[in-house]
OpenMM code with the backbone's topology and positions (N, CA, C; nanometers):
from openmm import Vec3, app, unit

residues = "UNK UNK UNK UNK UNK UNK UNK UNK UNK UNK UNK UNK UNK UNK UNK UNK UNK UNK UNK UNK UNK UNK UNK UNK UNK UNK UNK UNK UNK UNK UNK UNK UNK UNK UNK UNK UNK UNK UNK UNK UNK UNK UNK UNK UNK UNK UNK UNK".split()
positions = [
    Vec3(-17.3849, -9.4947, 20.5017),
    Vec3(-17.4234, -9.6300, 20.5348),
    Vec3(-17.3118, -9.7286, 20.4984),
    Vec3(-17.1860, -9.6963, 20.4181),
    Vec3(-17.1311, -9.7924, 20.3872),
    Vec3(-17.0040, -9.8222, 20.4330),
    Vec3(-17.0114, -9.6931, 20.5530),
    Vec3(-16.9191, -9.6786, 20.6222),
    Vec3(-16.9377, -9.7956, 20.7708),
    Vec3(-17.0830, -9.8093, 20.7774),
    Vec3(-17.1505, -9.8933, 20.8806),
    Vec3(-17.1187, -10.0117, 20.8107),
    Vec3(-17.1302, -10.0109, 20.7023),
    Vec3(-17.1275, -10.1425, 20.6447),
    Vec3(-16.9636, -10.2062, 20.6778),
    Vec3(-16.8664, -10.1280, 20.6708),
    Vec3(-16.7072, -10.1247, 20.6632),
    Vec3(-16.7148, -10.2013, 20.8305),
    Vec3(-16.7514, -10.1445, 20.8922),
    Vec3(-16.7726, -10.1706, 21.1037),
    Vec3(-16.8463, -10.2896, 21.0775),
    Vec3(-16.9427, -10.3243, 21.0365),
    Vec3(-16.9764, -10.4667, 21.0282),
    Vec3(-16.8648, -10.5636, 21.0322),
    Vec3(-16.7717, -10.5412, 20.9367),
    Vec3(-16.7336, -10.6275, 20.8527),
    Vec3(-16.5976, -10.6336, 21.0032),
    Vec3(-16.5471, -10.5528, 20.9993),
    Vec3(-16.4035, -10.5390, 21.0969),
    Vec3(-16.4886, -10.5052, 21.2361),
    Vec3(-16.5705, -10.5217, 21.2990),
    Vec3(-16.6299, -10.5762, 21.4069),
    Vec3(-16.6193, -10.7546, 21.3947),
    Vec3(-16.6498, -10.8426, 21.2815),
    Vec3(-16.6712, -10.9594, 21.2348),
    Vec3(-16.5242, -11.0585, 21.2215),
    Vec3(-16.4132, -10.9328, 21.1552),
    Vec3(-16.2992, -11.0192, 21.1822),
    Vec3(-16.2368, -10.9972, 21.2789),
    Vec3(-16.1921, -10.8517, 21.3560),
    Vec3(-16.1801, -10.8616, 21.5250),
    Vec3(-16.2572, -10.9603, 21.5900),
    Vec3(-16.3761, -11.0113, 21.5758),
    Vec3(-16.4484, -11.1049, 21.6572),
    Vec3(-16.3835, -11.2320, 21.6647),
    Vec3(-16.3271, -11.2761, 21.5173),
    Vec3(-16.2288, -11.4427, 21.4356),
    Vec3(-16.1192, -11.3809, 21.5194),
    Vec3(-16.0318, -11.2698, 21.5299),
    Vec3(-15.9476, -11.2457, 21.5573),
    Vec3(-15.9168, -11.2939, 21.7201),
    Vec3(-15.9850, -11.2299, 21.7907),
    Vec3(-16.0277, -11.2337, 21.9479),
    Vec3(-16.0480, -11.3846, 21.9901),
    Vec3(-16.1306, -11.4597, 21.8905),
    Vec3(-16.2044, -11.6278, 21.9653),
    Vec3(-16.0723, -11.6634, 21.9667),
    Vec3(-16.0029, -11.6846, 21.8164),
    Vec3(-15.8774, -11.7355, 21.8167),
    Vec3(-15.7534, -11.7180, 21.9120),
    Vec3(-15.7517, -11.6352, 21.9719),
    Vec3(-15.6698, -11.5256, 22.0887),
    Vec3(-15.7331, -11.6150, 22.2284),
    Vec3(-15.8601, -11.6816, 22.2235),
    Vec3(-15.8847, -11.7514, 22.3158),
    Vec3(-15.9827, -11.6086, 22.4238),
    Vec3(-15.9983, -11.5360, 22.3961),
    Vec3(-16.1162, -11.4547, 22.4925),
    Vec3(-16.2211, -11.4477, 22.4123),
    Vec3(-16.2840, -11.5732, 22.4814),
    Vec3(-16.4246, -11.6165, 22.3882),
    Vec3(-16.5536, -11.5114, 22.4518),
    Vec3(-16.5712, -11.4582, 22.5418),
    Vec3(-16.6617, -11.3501, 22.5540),
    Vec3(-16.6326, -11.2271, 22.4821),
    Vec3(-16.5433, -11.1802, 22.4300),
    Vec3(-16.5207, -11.0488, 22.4209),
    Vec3(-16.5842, -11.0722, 22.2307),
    Vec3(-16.5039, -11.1951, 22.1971),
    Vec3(-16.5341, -11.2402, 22.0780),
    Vec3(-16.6729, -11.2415, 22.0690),
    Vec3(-16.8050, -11.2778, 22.1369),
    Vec3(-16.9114, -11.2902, 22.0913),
    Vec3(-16.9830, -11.1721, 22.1241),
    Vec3(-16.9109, -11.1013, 22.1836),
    Vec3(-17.0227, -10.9900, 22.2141),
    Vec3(-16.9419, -10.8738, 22.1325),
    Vec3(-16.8782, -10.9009, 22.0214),
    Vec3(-16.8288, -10.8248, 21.9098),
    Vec3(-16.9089, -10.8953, 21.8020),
    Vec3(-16.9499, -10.9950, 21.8142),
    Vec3(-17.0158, -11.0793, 21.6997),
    Vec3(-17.1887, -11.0300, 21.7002),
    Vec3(-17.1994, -11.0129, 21.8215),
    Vec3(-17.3517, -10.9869, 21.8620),
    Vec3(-17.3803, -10.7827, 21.8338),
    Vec3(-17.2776, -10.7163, 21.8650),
    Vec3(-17.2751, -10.5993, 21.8016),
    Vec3(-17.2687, -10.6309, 21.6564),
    Vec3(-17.2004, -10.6437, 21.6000),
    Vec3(-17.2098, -10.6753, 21.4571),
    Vec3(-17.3517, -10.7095, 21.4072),
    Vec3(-17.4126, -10.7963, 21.4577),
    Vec3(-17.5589, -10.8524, 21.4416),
    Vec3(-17.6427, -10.7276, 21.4850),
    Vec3(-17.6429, -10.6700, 21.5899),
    Vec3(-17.7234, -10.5305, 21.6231),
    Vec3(-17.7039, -10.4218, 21.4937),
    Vec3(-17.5487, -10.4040, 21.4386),
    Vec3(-17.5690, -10.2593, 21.3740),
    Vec3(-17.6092, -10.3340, 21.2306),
    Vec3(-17.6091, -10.4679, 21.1740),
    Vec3(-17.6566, -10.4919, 21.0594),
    Vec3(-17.8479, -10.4918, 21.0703),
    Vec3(-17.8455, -10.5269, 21.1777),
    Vec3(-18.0270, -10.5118, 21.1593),
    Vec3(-18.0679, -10.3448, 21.1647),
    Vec3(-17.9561, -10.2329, 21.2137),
    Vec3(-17.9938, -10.1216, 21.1869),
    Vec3(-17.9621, -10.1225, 21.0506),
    Vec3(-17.9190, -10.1397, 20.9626),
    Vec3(-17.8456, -10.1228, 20.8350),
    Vec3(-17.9715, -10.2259, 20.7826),
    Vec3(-18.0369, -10.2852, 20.7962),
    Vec3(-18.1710, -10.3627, 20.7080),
    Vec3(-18.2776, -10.2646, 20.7442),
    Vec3(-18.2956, -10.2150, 20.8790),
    Vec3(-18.3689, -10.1056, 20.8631),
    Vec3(-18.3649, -9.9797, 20.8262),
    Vec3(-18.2787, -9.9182, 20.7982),
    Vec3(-18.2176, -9.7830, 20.7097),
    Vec3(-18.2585, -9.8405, 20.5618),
    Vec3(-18.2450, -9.9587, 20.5288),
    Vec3(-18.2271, -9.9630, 20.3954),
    Vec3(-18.3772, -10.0060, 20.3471),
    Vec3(-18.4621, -10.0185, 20.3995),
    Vec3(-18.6187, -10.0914, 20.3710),
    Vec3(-18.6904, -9.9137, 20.3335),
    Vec3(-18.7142, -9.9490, 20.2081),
    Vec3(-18.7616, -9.7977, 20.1307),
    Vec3(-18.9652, -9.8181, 20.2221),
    Vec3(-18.9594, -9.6947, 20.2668),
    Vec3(-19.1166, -9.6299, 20.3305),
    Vec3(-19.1638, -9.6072, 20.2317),
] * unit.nanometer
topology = app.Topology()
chain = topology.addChain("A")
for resn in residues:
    res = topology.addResidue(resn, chain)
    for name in ("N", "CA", "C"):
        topology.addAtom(name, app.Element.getBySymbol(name[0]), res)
């Protein structure tokens, strides 16, 4: 999981990386993956 956690993070600054670069779609839909694999990573982590 903390390897997912690592892809969060460098999904998040490729995303800063990319807006700044001026390709503002590619940037948010790296931002919006990022947002998808952290809500898998809140659900992996919620003890049953």
């Amino acid at each position: 999981m903390s390897l997912v956690v690592l892809a969060i993070f460098a999904l998040l600054l490729g995303a800063r990386v990319v807006w700044r670069r001026g390709d503002r779609q590619r940037a948010v839909l790296m931002a919006i993956a990022a947002l998808v694999i952290a809500g898998n990573v809140a659900i992996w982590a919620v003890p049953i």
